[in-house]
C-alpha positions as CSV (number, residue, x, y, z in Angstrom):
1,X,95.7,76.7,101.0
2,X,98.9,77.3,101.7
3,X,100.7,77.2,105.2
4,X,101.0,80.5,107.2
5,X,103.9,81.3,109.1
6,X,103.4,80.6,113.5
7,X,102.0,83.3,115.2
8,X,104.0,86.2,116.3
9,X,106.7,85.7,113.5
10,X,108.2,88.5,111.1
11,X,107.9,88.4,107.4
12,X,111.0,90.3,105.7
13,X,110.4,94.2,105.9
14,X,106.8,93.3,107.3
15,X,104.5,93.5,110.2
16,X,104.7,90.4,112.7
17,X,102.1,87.8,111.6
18,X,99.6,87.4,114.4
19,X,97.1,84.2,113.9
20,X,94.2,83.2,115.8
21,X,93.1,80.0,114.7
22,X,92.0,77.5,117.1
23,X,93.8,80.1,120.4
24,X,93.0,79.7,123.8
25,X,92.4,82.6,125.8
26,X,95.9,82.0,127.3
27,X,97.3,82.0,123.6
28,X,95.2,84.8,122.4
29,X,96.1,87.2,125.3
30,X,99.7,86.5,124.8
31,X,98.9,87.2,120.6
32,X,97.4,90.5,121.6
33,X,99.7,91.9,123.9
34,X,102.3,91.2,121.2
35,X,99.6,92.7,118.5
36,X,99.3,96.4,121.1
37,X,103.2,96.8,121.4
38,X,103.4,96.3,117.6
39,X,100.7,98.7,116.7
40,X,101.9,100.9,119.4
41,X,105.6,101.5,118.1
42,X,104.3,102.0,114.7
43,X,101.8,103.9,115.3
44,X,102.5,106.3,118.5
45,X,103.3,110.1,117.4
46,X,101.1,109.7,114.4
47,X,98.2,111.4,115.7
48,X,99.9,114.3,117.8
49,X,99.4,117.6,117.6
50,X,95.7,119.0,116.6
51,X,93.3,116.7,117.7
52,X,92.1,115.4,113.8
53,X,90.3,112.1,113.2
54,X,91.1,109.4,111.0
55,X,88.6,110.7,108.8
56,X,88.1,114.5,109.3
57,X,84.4,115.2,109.0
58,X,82.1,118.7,108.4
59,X,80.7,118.4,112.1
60,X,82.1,120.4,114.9
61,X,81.9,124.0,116.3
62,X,82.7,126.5,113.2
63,X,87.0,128.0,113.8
64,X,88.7,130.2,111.8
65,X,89.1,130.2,107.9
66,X,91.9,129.6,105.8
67,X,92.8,129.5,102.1
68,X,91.7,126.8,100.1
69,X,93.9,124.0,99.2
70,X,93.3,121.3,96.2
71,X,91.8,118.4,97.7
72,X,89.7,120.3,100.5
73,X,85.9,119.6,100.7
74,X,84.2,122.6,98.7
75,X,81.1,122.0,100.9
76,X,83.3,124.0,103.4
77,X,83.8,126.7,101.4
78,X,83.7,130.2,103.4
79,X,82.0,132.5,100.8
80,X,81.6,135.7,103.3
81,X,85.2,135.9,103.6
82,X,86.4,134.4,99.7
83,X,84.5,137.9,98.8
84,X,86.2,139.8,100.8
85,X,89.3,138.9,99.6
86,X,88.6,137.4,96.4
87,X,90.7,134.6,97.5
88,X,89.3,130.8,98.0
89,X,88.7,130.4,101.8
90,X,87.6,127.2,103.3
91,X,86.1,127.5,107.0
92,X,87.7,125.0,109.5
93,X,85.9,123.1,112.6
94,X,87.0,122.7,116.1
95,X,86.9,119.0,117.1
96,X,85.4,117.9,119.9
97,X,87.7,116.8,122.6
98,X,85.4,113.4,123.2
99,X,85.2,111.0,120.5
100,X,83.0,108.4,120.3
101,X,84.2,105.5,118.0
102,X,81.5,102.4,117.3
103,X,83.1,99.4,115.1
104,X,81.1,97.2,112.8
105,X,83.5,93.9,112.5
106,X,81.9,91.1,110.2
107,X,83.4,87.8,111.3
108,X,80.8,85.6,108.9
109,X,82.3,82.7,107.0
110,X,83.9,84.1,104.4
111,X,86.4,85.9,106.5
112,X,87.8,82.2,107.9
113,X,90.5,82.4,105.2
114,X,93.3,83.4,104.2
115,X,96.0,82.1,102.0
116,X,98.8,84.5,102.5
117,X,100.2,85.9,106.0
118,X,97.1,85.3,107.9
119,X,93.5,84.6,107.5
120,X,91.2,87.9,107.0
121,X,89.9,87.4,110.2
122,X,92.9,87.4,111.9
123,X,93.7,91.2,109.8
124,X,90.2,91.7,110.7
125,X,91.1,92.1,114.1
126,X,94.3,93.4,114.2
127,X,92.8,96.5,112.4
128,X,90.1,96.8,115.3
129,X,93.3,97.2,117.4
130,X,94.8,99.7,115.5
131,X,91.7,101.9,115.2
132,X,90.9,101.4,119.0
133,X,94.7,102.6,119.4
134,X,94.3,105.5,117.2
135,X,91.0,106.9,118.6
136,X,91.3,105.3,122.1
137,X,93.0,108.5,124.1
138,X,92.0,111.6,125.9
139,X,88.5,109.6,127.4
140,X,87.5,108.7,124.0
141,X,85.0,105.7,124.2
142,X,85.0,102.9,121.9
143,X,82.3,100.1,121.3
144,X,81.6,97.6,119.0
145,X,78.7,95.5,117.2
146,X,80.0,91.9,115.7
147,X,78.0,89.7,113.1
148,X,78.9,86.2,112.5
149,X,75.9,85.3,110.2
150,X,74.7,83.5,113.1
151,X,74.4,86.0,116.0
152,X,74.8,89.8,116.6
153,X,76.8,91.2,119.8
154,X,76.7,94.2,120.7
155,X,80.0,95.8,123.2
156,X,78.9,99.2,125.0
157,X,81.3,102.0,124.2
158,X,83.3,103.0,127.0
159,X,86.7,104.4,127.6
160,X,90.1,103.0,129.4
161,X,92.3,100.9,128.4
162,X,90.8,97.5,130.6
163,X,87.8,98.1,127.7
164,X,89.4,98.1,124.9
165,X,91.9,95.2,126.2
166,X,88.3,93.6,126.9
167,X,86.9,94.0,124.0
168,X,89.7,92.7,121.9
169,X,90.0,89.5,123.9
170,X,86.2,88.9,123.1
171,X,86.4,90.0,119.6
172,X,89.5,87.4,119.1
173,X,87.5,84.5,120.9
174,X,84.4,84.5,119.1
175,X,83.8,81.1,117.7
176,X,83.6,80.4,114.2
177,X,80.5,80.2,112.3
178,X,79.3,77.3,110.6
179,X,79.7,76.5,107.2
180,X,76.6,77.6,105.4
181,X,75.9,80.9,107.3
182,X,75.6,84.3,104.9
183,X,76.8,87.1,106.7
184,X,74.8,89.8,107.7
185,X,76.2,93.1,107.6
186,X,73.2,94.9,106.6
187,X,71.5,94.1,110.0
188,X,75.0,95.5,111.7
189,X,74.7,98.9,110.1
190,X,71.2,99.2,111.4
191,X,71.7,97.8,114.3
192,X,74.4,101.0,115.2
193,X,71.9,103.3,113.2
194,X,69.2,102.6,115.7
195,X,68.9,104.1,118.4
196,X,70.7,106.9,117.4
197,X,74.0,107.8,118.5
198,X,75.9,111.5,119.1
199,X,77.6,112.4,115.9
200,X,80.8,110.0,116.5
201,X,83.4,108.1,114.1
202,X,82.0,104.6,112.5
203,X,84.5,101.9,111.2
204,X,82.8,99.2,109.0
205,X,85.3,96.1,108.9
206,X,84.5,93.5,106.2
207,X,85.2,92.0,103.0
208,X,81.7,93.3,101.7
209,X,81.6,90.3,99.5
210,X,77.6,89.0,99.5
211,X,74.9,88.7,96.3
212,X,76.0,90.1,93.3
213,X,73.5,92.4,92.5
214,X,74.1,95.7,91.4
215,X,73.1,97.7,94.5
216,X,74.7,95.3,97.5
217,X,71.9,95.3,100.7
218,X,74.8,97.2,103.0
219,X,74.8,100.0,101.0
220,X,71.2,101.8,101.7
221,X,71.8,101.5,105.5
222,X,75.9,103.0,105.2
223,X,74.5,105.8,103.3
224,X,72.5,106.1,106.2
225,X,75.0,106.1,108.8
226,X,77.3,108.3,106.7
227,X,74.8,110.9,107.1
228,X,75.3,111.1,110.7
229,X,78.5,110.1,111.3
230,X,82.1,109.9,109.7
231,X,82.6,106.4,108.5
232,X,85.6,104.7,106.8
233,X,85.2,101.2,105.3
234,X,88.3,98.6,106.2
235,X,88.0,96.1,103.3
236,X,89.9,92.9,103.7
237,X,91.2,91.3,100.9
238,X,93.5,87.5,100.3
239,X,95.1,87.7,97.2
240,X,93.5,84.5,95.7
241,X,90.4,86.5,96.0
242,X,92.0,88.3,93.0
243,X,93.3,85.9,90.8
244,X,93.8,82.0,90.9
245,X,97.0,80.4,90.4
246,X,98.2,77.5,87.9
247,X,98.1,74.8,90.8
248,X,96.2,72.2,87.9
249,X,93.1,71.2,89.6
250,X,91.2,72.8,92.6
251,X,88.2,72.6,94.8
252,X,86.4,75.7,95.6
253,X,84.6,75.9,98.4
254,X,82.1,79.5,99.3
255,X,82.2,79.1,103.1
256,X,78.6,81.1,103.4
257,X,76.6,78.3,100.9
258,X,78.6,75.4,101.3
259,X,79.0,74.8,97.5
260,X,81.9,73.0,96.0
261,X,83.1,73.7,92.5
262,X,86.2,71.9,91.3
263,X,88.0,74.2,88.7
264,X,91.4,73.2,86.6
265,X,93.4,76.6,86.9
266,X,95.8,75.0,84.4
267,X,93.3,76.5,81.8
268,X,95.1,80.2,81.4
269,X,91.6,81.7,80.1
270,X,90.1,80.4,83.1
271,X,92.1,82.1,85.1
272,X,92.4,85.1,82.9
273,X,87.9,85.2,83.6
274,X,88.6,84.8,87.1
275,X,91.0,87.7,87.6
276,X,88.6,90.1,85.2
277,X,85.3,89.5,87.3
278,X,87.2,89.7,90.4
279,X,88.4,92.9,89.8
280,X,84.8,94.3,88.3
281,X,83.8,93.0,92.0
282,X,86.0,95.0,93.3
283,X,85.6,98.3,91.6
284,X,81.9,97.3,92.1
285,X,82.4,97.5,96.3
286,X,84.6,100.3,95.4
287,X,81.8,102.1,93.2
288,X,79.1,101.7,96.6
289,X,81.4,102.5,99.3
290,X,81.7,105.7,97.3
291,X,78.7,106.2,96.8
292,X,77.7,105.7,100.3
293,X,79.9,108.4,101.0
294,X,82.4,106.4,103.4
295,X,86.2,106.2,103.2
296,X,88.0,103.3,101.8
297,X,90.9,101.4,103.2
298,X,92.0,98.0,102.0
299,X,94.1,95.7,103.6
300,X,95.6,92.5,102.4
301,X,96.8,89.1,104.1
302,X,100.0,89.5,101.8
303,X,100.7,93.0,101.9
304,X,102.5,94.6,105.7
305,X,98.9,96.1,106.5
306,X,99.9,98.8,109.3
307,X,102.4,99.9,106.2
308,X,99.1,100.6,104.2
309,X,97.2,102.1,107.3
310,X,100.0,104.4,108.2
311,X,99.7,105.8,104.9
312,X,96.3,106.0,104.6
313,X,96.3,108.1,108.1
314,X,98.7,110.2,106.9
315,X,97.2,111.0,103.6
316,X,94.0,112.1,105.8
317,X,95.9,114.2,107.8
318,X,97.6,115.6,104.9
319,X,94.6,116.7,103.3
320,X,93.1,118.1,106.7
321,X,96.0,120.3,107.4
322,X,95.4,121.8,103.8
323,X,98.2,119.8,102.2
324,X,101.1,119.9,104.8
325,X,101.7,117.0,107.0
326,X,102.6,118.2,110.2
């Protein structure tokens, strides 16, 4: 693994690094103040104007209609008024004015890497920041359920900022797992499922890796949730998940079974395998989350990921407002 850069410092033309490994609560307060005023500047203004979520769903009290736009859900199609004019028409919702946002963070082994800026945990947790920024105004509430494999918590949704500074703080001192643990996101989803909660905004965070059967054990119970709520998916990705460099030989090590596999990445088929059955993983997770029905978002440890969230925010909103950004 290589060396990551000290906390708080700036990659060229990139968001400030912000790691977590082995922080005191002194240390991580100081990280996530930092963290807020970066996420903050970047993101403040992004949301003004109509009150739209990240992910703009069906639900609401029925508005006015306007004319269809590529891109719009067809399930909103206004027929009444598309025969009247003979024109498409889609009919638009009124959001309520109180959001209730619950995040599903997995923090099991498998996230305690990274190889690149930071360790997926550590982008883990800086997107629960920006999400609780986003969604956090106007007496919204926010809570949270984490996993770790080993143990299940469970933060009450509340509003303010003391809460979410709270519920950061906790989220970023949560000790590691031991080696050997699977993750259990399953359990997460149905532990927001149940009891059930006013129609709200759901945010799965994860690398959704697990067993490789067809039909992963997360997907029934998103489907689930997805029927009640909005939910967007925040998959977190290190680029060595997606293809091994020529470092000769390497020991592997899967953080959730404690197996060690030495490899020798010299071998350019080798690597050439690797790369092809991590991507069909990928487009696998891809394939469920759409068939879940939840919005995707990946994030990488070596790509600027509030870059890639800005954008995907935008392209939301985009497609809300009918195609025009506003």
């Amino acid at each position: 693994m290589t060396s990551r850069p000290p906390a708080g410092t700036v990659p060229a033309g990139g968001t400030p690094v912000l790691s977590l490994r082995d922080a005191g609560p002194a240390e991580a307060a100081a990280v996530l103040r930092r963290l807020e005023l970066t996420v903050r500047r970047r993101l403040d203004g992004l949301l003004q104007g109509n009150h739209l979520g990240l992910v703009p769903g069906p639900g609401g009290e029925p508005g006015e209609s306007r004319e269809y736009h590529p891109g719009d859900d067809v399930r909103r199609m206004d027929w009444p008024v598309t025969a009247r004019t003979t024109v498409p028409h889609v009919r638009q919702t009124i959001a309520d004015r109180e959001l209730e946002t619950w995040v599903v963070v997995d923090l099991s082994p498998s996230l305690d890497f990274g190889t690149a800026r930071c360790e997926k945990r550590d982008l883990a947790v800086a997107a629960v920041a920006a999400i609780a920024h986003l969604t956090g105004r106007g007496g919204n509430r926010i809570g949270a359920l984490l996993t770790t494999g080993e143990s299940l918590h469970r933060f009450p949704a509340r509003s303010g900022r003391a809460h979410t500074t709270t519920l950061l703080t906790k989220l970023a001192l949560t000790p590691r797992s031991t080696r050997g643990r699977r993750g259990d996101l399953a359990n997460a989803l149905e532990g927001l499922r149940r009891p059930p909660r006013r129609r709200g905004f759901a945010v799965v965070v994860s690398d959704f890796l697990g067993d490789s059967a067809a039909t992963p054990d997360w997907e029934r119970p998103m489907r689930a949730l997805a029927m009640r709520h909005d939910v967007l998916a925040v998959e977190v990705v290190d680029p060595v998940e997606l293809g091994l460099p020529a470092v000769g030989l390497l020991t592997l090590v899967d953080p959730e079974s404690g197996r060690l596999l030495e490899v020798q990445t010299g071998k350019k088929q080798l690597r050439e395998s690797y790369a092809k059955a991590a991507t069909d993983q990928r487009a696998e997770i891809a394939a469920a989350l759409r068939r879940a029905g939840a919005a995707h978002l990946q994030l990488r440890t070596d790509q600027d990921w509030l870059v890639d969230m800005v954008r995907f925010v935008a392209a939301r909103r985009r497609g809300a407002s009918g195609g025009a950004l506003r």
